[in-house]
C-alpha positions in Angstrom: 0.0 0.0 0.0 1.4 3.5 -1.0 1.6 5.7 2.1 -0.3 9.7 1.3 1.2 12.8 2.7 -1.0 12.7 5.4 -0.7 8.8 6.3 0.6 9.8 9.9 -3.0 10.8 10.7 -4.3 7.1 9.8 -2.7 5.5 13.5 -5.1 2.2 13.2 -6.3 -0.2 11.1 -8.2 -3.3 10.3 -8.1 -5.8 7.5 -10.9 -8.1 6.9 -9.8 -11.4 4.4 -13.1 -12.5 2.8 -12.7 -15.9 1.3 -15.4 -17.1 -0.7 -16.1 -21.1 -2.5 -15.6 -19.8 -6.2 -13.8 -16.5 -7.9 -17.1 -15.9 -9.5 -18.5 -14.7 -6.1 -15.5 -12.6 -4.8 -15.8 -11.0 -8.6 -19.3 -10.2 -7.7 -18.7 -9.3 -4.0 -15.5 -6.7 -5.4 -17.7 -5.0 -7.9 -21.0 -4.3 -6.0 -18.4 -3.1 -3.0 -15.5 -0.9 -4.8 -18.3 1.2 -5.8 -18.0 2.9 -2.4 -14.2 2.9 -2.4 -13.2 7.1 -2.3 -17.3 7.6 -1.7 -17.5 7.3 1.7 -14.4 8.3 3.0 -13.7 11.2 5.0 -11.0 13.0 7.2 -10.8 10.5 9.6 -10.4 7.3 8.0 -9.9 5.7 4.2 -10.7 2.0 2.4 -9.1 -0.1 0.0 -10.1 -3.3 -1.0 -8.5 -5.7 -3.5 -9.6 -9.6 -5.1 -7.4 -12.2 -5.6 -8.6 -14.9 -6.7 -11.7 -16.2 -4.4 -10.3 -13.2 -1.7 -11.8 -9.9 -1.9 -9.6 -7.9 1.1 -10.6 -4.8 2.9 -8.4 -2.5 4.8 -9.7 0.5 6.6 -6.8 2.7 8.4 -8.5 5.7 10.8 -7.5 8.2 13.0 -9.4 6.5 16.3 -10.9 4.0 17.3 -14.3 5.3 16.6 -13.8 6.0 13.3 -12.2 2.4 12.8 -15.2 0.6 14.1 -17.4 2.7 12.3 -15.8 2.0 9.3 -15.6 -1.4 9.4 -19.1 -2.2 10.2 -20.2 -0.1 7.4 -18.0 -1.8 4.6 -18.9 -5.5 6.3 -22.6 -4.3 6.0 -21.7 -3.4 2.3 -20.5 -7.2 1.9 -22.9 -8.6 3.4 -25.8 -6.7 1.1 -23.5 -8.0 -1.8 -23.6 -11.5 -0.9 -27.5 -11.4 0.2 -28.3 -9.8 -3.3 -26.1 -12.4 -5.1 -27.7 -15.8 -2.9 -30.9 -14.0 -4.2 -30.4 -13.6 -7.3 -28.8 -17.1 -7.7 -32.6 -18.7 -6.4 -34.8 -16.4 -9.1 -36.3 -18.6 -11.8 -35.9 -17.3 -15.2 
């Protein structure tokens, strides 16, 4: 990860490793996520997230611990819509 000008400010972090069975799903997971990647950021804490293979990987770095925890639960709620919306999808008869 490349460090910003102002990466002193970022003191904590998080990563989450989400493994899923088949690449199709992280590819699905990745794209209805990284949407939000740079859109929901603000001064106190910033998101990447990266797939390889069947791993989509989310790192949040914040200035607290509030921050941190806020923005981790938002983009694990994110996933988690993702991966609803996809088992749905997946049980729709066409």
């Amino acid at each position: 990860m490349t460090q910003a000008p102002d990466a002193g400010r970022y003191v904590h972090s998080t990563r989450v490793d989400l493994e899923y069975d088949d690449e199709r799903r992280a590819r699905i997971v990745e794209a209805a996520v990284s949407r939000e990647v740079g859109e929901i950021d603000d001064d106190r804490s910033r998101t990447t997230l990266v797939r390889e293979g069947r791993t989509v990987t989310i790192a949040v770095e914040a200035a607290d611990l509030v921050a941190l925890r806020a923005a981790g639960n938002t983009w694990l709620s994110l996933a988690s819509v993702a991966e609803r919306t996809a088992d749905a999808a997946e049980t729709v008869p066409f």
